[in-house]
N, C-alpha and C positions, 0 to 999 in steps of 0.2 A: 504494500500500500504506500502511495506514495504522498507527501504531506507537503503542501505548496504555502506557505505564507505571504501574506501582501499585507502592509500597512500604509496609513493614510493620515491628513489630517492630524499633525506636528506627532504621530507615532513614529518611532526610529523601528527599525528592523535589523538586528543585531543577529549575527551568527548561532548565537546562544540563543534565540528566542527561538529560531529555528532546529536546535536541535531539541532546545527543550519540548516544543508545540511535538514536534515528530515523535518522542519517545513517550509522551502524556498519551497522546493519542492511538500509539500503537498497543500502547497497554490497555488503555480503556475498552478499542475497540476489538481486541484479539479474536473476542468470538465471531467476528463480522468481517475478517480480514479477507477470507477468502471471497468474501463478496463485495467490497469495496475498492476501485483500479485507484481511487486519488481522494483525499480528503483538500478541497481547497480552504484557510484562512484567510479571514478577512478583517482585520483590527483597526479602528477608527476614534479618534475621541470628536466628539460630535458638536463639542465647545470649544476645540482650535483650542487650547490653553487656559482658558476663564476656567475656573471651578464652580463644581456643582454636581449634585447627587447624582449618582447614574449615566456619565456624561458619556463611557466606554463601551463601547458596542465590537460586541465581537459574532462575524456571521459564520455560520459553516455549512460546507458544501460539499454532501460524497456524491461521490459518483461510483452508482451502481452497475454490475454485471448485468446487462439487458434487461435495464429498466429504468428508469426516467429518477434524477437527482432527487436528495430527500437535503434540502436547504431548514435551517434554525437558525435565529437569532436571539442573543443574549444582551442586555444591558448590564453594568455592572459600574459600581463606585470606583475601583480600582480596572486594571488589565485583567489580572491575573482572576478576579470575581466574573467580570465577563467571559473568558475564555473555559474558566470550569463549569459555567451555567451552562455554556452554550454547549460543551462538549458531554453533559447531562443530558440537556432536551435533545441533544442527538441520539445518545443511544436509548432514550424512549422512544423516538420517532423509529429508527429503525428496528426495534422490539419491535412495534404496530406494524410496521410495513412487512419484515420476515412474518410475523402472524398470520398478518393474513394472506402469505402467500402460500403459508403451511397451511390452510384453512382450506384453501382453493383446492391444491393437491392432494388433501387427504378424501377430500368429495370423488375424487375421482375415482377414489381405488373402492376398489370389491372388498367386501367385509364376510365374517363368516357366517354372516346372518342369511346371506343369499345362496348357499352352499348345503344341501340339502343333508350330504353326510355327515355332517359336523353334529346336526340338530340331533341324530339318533342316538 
């Protein structure tokens, strides 16, 4: 999985912030690795330098094995508050998306109900 960082709006983007964002992420998402090609970041403070509650936004962006991006975004008092929020509601959002794709696939399959031997 590969983990892209972009920062914006007087955010510096530091080597370190790169490797740190890559190995938070690789761990958090491990069980989703094989179905995720790239996690994009996207780090913003939203007040340019004034201060003020919640001013950091951090968005993120996987992109799935044949199937359409599952995007969240986090606000946060600090960086480091928006970047674990966001990287939260991401792996609930992909919990619900793997769900219900397990949902779909298990409809498909034949159950032992419909199997007349089993019954006897």
């Amino acid at each position: 999985m590969h983990v892209q960082v972009n920062t914006g709006n007087g955010m510096q983007n530091k080597d370190t912030l790169d490797r740190w964002a890559q190995e938070f992420l690789n761990e958090s998402l491990a069980r989703f690795q094989q179905d995720i090609t790239r996690v994009e970041v996207q780090l913003a403070d939203e007040n340019s330098g004034k201060k003020g509650a919640a001013d950091k936004r951090c968005m993120l962006e996987a992109r799935l094995t044949g199937h359409e991006p599952v995007v969240v975004n986090h606000h946060g008092e600090t960086q480091d508050e928006a970047f674990r929020g966001a990287t939260h509601k991401l792996m609930r959002a992909l919990e619900h998306t793997f769900g219900k794709l397990d949902r779909h696939v298990h409809r498909a399959r034949d159950t032992i109900r419909k199997d007349p031997s089993a019954v006897e």
